[in-house]
C-alpha positions, 0 to 999 in steps of 0.5 A, a space after each residue: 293224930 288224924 289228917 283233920 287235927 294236925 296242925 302243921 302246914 304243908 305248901 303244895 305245887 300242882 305242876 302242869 306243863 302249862 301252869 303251877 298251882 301254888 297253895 298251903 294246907 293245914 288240917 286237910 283244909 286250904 289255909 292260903 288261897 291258891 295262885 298259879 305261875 307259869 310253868 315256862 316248860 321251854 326254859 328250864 331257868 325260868 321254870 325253876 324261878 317259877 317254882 321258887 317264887 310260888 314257894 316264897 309266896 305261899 311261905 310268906 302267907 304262913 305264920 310259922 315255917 312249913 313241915 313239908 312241901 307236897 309237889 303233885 307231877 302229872 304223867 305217864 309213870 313206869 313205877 316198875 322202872 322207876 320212872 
């Protein structure tokens, strides 16, 4: 199976520290028009209630239950020691 074929859908979250950006994919093609939240970097509770509610969205745009959920976290990263 190619990336161009597959049938399953993916939910995406493109986190910045200013705004989320929710979406799906399907066959390497968008299949739900993307929306942003805000990220709320400076409250924790309301940036994890962001993040759920962007989720709720995107899965209730989708006709059938995702196969994964991609999350993209821009950032300086330390590969090396796992940060």
């Amino acid at each position: 199976m190619s990336v161009q074929n597959d049938s399953r859908a993916v939910m995406t979250l493109d986190a910045g520290g200013t705004n989320f950006v929710f979406s799906a994919i399907r066959g390497n093609r968008s299949v739900v028009e993307p929306f942003v939240l805000p990220a709320n970097a400076d409250n924790l509770e309301q940036s994890l209630a962001s993040i759920t509610a962007g989720f709720r969205r995107v899965r209730e745009s989708l006709a059938e239950p995702p196969a994964a959920i991609s999350f993209a976290f821009p950032g300086p990263c330390d590969y090396f020691s796992g940060i």
